[in-house]
N, C-alpha and C positions, 0 to 999 in steps of 0.2 A: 504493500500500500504506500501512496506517496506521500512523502509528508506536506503539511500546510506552506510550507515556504515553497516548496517543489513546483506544486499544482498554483502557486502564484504568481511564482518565476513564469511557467505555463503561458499562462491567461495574459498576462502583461506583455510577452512576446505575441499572443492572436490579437493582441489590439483592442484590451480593454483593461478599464481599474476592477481587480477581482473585488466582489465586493464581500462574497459567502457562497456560503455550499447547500442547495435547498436539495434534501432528499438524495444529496450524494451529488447535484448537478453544481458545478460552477456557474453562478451568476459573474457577468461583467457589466461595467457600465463603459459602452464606447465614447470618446470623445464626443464624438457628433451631440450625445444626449443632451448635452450642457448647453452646447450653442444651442436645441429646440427649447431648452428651457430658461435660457436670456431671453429668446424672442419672447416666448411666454409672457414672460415679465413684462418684457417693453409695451407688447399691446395689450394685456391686461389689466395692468393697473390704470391705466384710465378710464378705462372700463368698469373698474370696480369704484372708481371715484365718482362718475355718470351716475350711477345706479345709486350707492350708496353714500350718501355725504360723511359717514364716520369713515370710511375707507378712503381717505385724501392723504396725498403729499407722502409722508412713510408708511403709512400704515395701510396705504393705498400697494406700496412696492411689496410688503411683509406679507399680504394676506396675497398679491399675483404670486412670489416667490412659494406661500406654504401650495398653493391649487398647482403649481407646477409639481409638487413632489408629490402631493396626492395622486395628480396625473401619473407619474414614474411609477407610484405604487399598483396604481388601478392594473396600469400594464405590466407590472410586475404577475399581478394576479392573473392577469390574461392566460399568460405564457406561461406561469406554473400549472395552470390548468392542463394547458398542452403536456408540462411532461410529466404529470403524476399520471394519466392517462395516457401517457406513452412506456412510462417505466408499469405499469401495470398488465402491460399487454404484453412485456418482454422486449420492450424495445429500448435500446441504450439512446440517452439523451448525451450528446456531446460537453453542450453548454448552453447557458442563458445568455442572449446580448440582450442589453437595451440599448437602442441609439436615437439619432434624430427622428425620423419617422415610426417610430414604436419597440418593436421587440421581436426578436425569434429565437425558436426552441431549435438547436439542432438537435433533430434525430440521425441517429447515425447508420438506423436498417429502414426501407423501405417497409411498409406492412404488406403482410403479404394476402389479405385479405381487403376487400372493400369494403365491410364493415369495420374493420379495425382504422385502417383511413381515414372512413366517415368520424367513429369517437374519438379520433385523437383532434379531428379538425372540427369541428362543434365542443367541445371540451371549453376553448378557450371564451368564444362568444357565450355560452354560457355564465361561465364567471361573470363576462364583463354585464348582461343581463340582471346575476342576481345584485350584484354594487350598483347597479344602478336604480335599481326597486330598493334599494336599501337606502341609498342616501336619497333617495324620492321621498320616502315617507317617513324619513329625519326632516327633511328639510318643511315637508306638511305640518309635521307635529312643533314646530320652532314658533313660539308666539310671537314673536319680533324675528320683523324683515331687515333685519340690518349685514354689518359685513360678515359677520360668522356663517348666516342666514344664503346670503352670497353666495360662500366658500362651497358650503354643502350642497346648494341647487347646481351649482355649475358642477361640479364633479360629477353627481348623478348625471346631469347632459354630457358631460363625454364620455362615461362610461358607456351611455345607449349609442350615443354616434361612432363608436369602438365597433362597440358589439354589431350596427348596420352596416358600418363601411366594410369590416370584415366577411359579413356574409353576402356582401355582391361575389356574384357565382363568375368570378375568372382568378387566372393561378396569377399571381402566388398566395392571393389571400386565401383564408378559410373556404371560404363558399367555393373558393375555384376547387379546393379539394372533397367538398363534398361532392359537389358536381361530378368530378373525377371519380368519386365512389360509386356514384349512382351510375355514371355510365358505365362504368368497369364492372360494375354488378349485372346490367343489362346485356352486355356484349360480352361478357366475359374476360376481357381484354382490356388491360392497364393501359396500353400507347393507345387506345382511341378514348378512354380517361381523359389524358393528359391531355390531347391534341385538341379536343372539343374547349377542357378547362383553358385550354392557352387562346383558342377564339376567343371568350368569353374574359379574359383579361385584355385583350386587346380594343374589347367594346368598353370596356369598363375605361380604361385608358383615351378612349376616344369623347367619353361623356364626359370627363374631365375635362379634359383640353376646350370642350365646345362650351361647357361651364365657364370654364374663365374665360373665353374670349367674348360673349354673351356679358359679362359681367363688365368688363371692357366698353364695350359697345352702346351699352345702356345707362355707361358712367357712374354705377353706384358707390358708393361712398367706399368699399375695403375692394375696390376693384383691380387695385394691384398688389393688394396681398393675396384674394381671391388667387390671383392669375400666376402668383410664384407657387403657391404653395400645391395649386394645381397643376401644374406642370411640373414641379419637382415628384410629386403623388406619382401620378402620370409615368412618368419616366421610371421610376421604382416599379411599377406593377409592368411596365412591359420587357425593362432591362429580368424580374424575378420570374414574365412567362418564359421568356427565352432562355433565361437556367433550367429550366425545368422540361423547357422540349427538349432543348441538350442532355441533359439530366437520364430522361425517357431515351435516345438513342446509346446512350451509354452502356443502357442495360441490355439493348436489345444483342439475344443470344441465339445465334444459328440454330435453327429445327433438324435434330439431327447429331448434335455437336453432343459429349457429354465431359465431364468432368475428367472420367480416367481416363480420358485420351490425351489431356497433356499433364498428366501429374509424371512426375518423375519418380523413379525406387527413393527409396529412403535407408537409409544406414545411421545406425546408433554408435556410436565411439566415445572411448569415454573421455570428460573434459581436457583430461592431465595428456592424452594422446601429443607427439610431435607436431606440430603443426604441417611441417611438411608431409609427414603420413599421411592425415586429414587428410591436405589440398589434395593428394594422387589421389586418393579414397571418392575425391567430391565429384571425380571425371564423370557426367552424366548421370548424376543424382544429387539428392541434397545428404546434408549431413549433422544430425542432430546430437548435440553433446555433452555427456552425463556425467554429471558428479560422481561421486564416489557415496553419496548419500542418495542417491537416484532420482534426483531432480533435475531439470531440464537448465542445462544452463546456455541454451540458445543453436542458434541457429548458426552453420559454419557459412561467414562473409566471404565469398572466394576472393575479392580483390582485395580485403584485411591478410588473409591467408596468404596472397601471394606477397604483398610488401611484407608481413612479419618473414616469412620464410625466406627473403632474399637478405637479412640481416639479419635474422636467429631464426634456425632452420628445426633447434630441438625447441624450441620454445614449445609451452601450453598450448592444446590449440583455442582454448576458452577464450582465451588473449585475441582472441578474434572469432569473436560469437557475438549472434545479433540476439538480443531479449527478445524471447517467444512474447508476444503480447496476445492478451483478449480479441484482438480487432484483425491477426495475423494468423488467425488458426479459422480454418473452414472443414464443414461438416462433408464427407464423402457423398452423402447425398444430399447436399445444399442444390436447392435449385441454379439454373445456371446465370440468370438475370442478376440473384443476388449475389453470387460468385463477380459477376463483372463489375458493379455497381462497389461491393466491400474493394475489388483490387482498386477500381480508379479512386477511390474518396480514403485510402490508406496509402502512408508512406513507407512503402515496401519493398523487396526486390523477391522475398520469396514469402512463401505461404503456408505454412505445413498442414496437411489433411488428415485427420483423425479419421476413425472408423467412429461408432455410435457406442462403440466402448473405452471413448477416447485414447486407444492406440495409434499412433504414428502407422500413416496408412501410406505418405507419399508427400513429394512437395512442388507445388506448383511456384513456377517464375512467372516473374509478372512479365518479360519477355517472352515466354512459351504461348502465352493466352494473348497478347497484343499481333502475335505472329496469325494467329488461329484467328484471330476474327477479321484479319485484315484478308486473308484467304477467302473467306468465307461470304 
């Protein structure tokens, strides 16, 4: 297990301030987040000064600052939703970001069912539904309309404007991936899913754009924040459909093709082995290296293996072994989509394949499967 500085070290090099660990997941807060929550402030508080006369001049900035971290929380909730309801279905959650435009859960497996799609991507518009019925009927119950009164009513309205922007039915939002469930359920077929949800973010992207230039046109008063903050949207939902057609061809796996056609033998040696032995040993196989207490102490790196061996030839071969990880080990009969999807979203050069008794069955390169689908 990593330690707490480790996984912070981590998160700081992916480009965010770690903030905690929810249910084992890393939360970040990207930079971007800060600058969406300056803006916050700038146009808020005079907003809250309009409405409310006790909300001026500081107390006017205090109370736009506290609705900006309420917002960060709401969406914090969002997106936990998503991965308690992803790590519940068996699915590994990567990380939490929050940034300028909201928040995402990386999950790190595909589901492999359209129902479990559907509840991981309604999970979160949920949340943001029941916070919004919650701070609704705080904010009814408040016998004084003043700034606190404010604070509460506004939260509840972005919590619901969360919860609706997100269920417009195109990817990368929610709804594109309910969509994707429901079509994938109907056809059976994940890439006409996706391809349909990647339409339907493109319309979505379109009503934006035709939004603020409408808003433009008609000269209303926030017409050009209207018109960035729409085409900033905009550009998010169709640069996130186009990860996601991408995404969908990545996975797609030759009919036909299977796993044990390019796993290579496997050979066990133990860790204290020469390394030059290993390397001859690794000719057209992989090579897996075991302690003396029978634990896996990695995977033999043939181009570690070859520079140790040209400068100490009896060395360890451990001295050049790659950590077997969680994310580096596939099931012999994993299907093949998620086979291609785990190689291209891991940083890896080889894979080892276990049997369903978690034996060392074989190890596939991630050059053996780039060669095989390019054939193919």
């Amino acid at each position: 297990m990593a330690s707490t500085g480790s996984w912070r070290r981590q998160a700081g090099r992916d480009g965010g301030l770690p903030l905690f660990r929810a249910a084992g997941v890393p939360v970040l807060l990207a930079p971007s987040w800060w600058l969406g929550s300056a803006a916050i402030v700038v146009l808020y508080a005079p907003l809250a000064s309009r409405i409310s006369p006790d909300a001026s001049g500081l107390a006017g900035v205090l109370l736009a600052a506290t609705f900006a971290v309420f917002l960060g929380l709401s969406v914090l909730a969002h997106e936990l939703g998503h991965c308690l309801v992803a790590l519940r279905l068996g699915l590994p959650v990567r990380r939490l970001r929050l940034f300028l435009l909201g928040g995402v859960s990386e999950v790190m497996r595909t589901p492999g069912k359209p129902g479990h799609e559907g509840l991981v991507a309604v999970a979160g518009p949920v949340v943001s539904v029941v916070l919004a019925g919650a701070f609704g009927l705080a904010a009814q119950a408040m016998p004084v309309r003043d700034a606190v009164w404010l604070l509460v009513a506004q939260t509840a309205f972005a919590n619901a404007a969360v919860a609706v922007f997100n269920l417009l039915p195109g990817l990368p939002l929610d709804g594109g991936r309910i969509l994707r469930a429901g079509v994938w359920a109907l056809t059976g077929h994940r890439a006409s899913g996706t391809r349909a949800a990647v339409v339907g973010g493109g319309v979505v992207a379109a009503l934006l754009v035709a939004w603020a230039v409408w808003g433009v046109l008609e000269g209303t008063e926030d017409r050009w924040l209207r018109f960035g903050a729409c085409l900033l949207t905009a550009w998010f939902v169709v640069a996130g459909a186009r990860g996601e057609l991408s995404a969908e061809r990545r996975r797609a796996w030759p009919e036909g093709l299977t796993l044990g056609e390019l796993v290579r033998p496997v050979l066990q040696l133990p860790a204290e082995s020469p390394v030059s032995g290993a390397l001859s040993a690794s000719a057209g196989r992989g090579v897996v290296l075991v302690r003396a207490d029978g634990v896996a102490a990695g995977l033999l790196d043939r181009e570690l293996a070859r520079r140790l061996a040209s400068t100490s030839p009896h060395a360890p071969a451990e001295q050049a072994a790659v950590p077997i990880r969680p994310e580096t080990v596939l099931l012999e009969n994993e299907p093949g989509d998620e086979v291609a999807e785990r190689v291209h979203g891991t940083a890896a050069w080889e894979y080892l394949v276990v049997d369903l008794e978690g034996r060392p069955a074989g190890v596939l390169r991630r050059e053996d499967l780039k060669a095989a689908l390019n054939r193919r």
